[in-house]
Wavefront OBJ file of the C-alpha trace (Angstrom):
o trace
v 14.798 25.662 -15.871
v 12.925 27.316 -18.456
v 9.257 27.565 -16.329
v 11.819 28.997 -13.226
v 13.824 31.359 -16.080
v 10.464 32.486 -17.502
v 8.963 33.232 -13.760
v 11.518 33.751 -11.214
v 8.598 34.746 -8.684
v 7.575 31.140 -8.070
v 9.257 29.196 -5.662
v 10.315 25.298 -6.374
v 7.218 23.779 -5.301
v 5.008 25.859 -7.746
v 7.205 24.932 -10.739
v 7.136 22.145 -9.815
v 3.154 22.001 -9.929
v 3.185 24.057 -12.842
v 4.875 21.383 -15.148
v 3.206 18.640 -13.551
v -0.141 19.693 -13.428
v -0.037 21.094 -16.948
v 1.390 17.975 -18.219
v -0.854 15.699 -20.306
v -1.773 11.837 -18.967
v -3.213 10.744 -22.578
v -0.076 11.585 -23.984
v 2.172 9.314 -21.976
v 2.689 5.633 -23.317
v 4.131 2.690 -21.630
v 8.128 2.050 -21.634
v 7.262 -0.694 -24.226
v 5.595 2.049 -26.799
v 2.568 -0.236 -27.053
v -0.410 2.006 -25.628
v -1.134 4.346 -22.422
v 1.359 4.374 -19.230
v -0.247 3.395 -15.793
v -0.022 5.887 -12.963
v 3.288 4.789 -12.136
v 5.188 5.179 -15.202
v 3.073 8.042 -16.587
v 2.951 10.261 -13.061
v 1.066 13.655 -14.511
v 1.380 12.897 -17.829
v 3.830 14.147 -21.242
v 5.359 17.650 -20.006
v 3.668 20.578 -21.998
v 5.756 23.150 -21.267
v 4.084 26.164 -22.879
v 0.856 25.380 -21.051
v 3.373 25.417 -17.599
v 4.664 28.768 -18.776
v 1.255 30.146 -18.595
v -0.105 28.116 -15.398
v -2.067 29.714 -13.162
v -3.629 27.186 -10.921
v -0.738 26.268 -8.704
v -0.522 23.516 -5.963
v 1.260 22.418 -3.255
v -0.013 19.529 -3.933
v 1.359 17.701 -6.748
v 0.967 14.287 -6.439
v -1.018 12.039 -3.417
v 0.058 8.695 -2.104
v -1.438 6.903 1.113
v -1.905 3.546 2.794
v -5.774 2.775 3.275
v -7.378 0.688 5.493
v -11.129 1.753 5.207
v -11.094 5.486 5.003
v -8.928 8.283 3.820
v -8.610 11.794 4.279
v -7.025 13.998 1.513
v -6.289 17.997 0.989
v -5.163 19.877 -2.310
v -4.354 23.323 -1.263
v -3.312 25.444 -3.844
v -3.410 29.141 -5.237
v -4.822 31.218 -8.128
v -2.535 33.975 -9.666
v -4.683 34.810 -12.779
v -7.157 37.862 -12.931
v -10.958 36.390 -13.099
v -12.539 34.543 -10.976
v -12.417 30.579 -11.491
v -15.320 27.952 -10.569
v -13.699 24.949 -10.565
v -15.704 21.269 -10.906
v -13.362 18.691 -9.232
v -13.619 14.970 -10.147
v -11.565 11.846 -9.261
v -11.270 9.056 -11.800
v -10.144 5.926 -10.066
v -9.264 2.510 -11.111
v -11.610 0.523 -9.043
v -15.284 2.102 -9.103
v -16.375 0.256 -5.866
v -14.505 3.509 -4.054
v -17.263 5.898 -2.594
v -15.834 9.310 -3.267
v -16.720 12.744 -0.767
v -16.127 15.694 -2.913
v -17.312 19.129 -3.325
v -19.090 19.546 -6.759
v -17.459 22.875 -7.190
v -16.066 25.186 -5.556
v -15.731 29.188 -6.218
v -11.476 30.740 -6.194
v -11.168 34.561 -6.610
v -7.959 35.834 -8.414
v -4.841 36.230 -6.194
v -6.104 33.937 -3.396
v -5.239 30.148 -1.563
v -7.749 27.526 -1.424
v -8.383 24.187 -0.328
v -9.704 20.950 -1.195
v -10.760 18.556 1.260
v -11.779 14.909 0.148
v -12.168 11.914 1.484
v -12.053 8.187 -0.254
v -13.840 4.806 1.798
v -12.231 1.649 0.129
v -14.092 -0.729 1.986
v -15.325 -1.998 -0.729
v -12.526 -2.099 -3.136
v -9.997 -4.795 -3.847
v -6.712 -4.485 -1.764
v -3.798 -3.520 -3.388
v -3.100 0.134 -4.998
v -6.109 1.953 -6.344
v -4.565 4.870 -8.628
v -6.288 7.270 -10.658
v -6.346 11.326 -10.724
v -8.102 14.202 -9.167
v -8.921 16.779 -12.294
v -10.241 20.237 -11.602
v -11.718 21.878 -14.401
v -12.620 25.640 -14.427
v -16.049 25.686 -15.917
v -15.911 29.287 -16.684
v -13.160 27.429 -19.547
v -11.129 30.948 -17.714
v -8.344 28.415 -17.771
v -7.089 24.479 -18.579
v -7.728 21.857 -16.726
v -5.771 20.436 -13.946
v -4.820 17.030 -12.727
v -3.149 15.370 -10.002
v -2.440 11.687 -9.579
v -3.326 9.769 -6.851
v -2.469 6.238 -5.510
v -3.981 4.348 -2.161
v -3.019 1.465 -1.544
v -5.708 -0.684 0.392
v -4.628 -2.914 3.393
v -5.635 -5.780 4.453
v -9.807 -5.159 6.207
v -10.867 -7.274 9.583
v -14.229 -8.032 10.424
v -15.459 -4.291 12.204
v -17.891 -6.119 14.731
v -14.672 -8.013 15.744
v -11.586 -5.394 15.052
v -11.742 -1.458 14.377
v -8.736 0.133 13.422
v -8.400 3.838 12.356
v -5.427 5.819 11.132
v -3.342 6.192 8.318
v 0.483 4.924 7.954
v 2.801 6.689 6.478
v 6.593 5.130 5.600
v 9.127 6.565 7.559
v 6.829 9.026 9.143
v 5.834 8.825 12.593
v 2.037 7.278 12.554
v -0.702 6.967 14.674
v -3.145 4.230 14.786
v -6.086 3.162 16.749
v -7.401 0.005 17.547
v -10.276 -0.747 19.102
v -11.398 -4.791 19.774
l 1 2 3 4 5 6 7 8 9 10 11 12 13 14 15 16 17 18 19 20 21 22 23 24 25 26 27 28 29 30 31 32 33 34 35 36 37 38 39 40 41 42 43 44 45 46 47 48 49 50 51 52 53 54 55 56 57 58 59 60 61 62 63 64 65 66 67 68 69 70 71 72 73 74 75 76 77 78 79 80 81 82 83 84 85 86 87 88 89 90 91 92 93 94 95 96 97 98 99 100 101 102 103 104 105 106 107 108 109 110 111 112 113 114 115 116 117 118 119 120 121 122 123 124 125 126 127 128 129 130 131 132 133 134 135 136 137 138 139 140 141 142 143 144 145 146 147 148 149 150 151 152 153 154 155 156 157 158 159 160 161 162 163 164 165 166 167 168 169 170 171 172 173 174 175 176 177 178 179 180 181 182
């Protein structure tokens, strides 16, 4: 209420990335009190709601969640409202380090305009189960704060690709399409 008080020009979805992507992750702590919240419990982190009162970096984007079989496809879009020109330096920071990450190094966003950020994640060599971490995009021209989105994949169950190739994502409750190929 007080980010939408304090700017009534931004619609639900940008407040809504304006407190979460200004929030901080190291703050958060576990329900028990005794050290740093997972993904799940912490989402985007301890609400800092002067730094979402100033947020410029704005996403419609604020949080990603998929089911993974060997490959993903991902897209942040998002929008800049300040008045220089930002050069952001993207990075994902993910809990299993056997994921081979495609990102852009950086990427150039002029004041007033949309961008977006395609990125893709193979888990073929990863454990199954959910692989959670965060995407952070940090403005090397230090024009403003970093930002930070959480992320979670969970990684199904592989078959042997000479024998079974399956492609496709699943979605719950969504309407998905999947190939498979013998």
């Amino acid at each position: 209420a007080v980010v939408k008080q304090s700017r009534p020009e931004l619609t639900a979805a940008q407040v809504k990335s304006a407190l979460m992507n200004s929030a901080n992750p190291s703050v958060a702590i576990a329900g028990s009190g005794s050290g740093a919240a997972g993904i799940f419990a912490s989402g985007t982190g301890a609400l800092d709601v002067e730094s979402a009162l100033n947020a410029k970096l704005l996403f419609e984007t604020t949080s990603l969640s998929k089911n993974c079989f060997s490959s993903c496809e991902f897209e942040i879009k998002g929008s800049y409202r300040g008045e220089q020109s930002l050069s952001l330096s993207p990075r994902l920071e993910l809990s299993d380090r056997n994921a081979v990450i495609t990102l852009a190094t950086s990427f150039e966003v002029a004041p007033g305009t949309s961008f977006e950020l395609p990125f893709s994640i193979d888990v073929s060599s990863t454990s199954e189960g959910w692989l959670t971490g965060r995407i952070v995009l940090e403005d090397t021209s230090q024009t403003i704060s970093a930002a930070s989105i959480p992320i979670a994949v969970n990684v199904g169950t592989r078959a042997d690709e000479l024998v079974l190739s399956i492609e496709g994502d699943i979605t719950p409750g969504v309407a998905s399409t999947v190939s498979v190929a013998i």
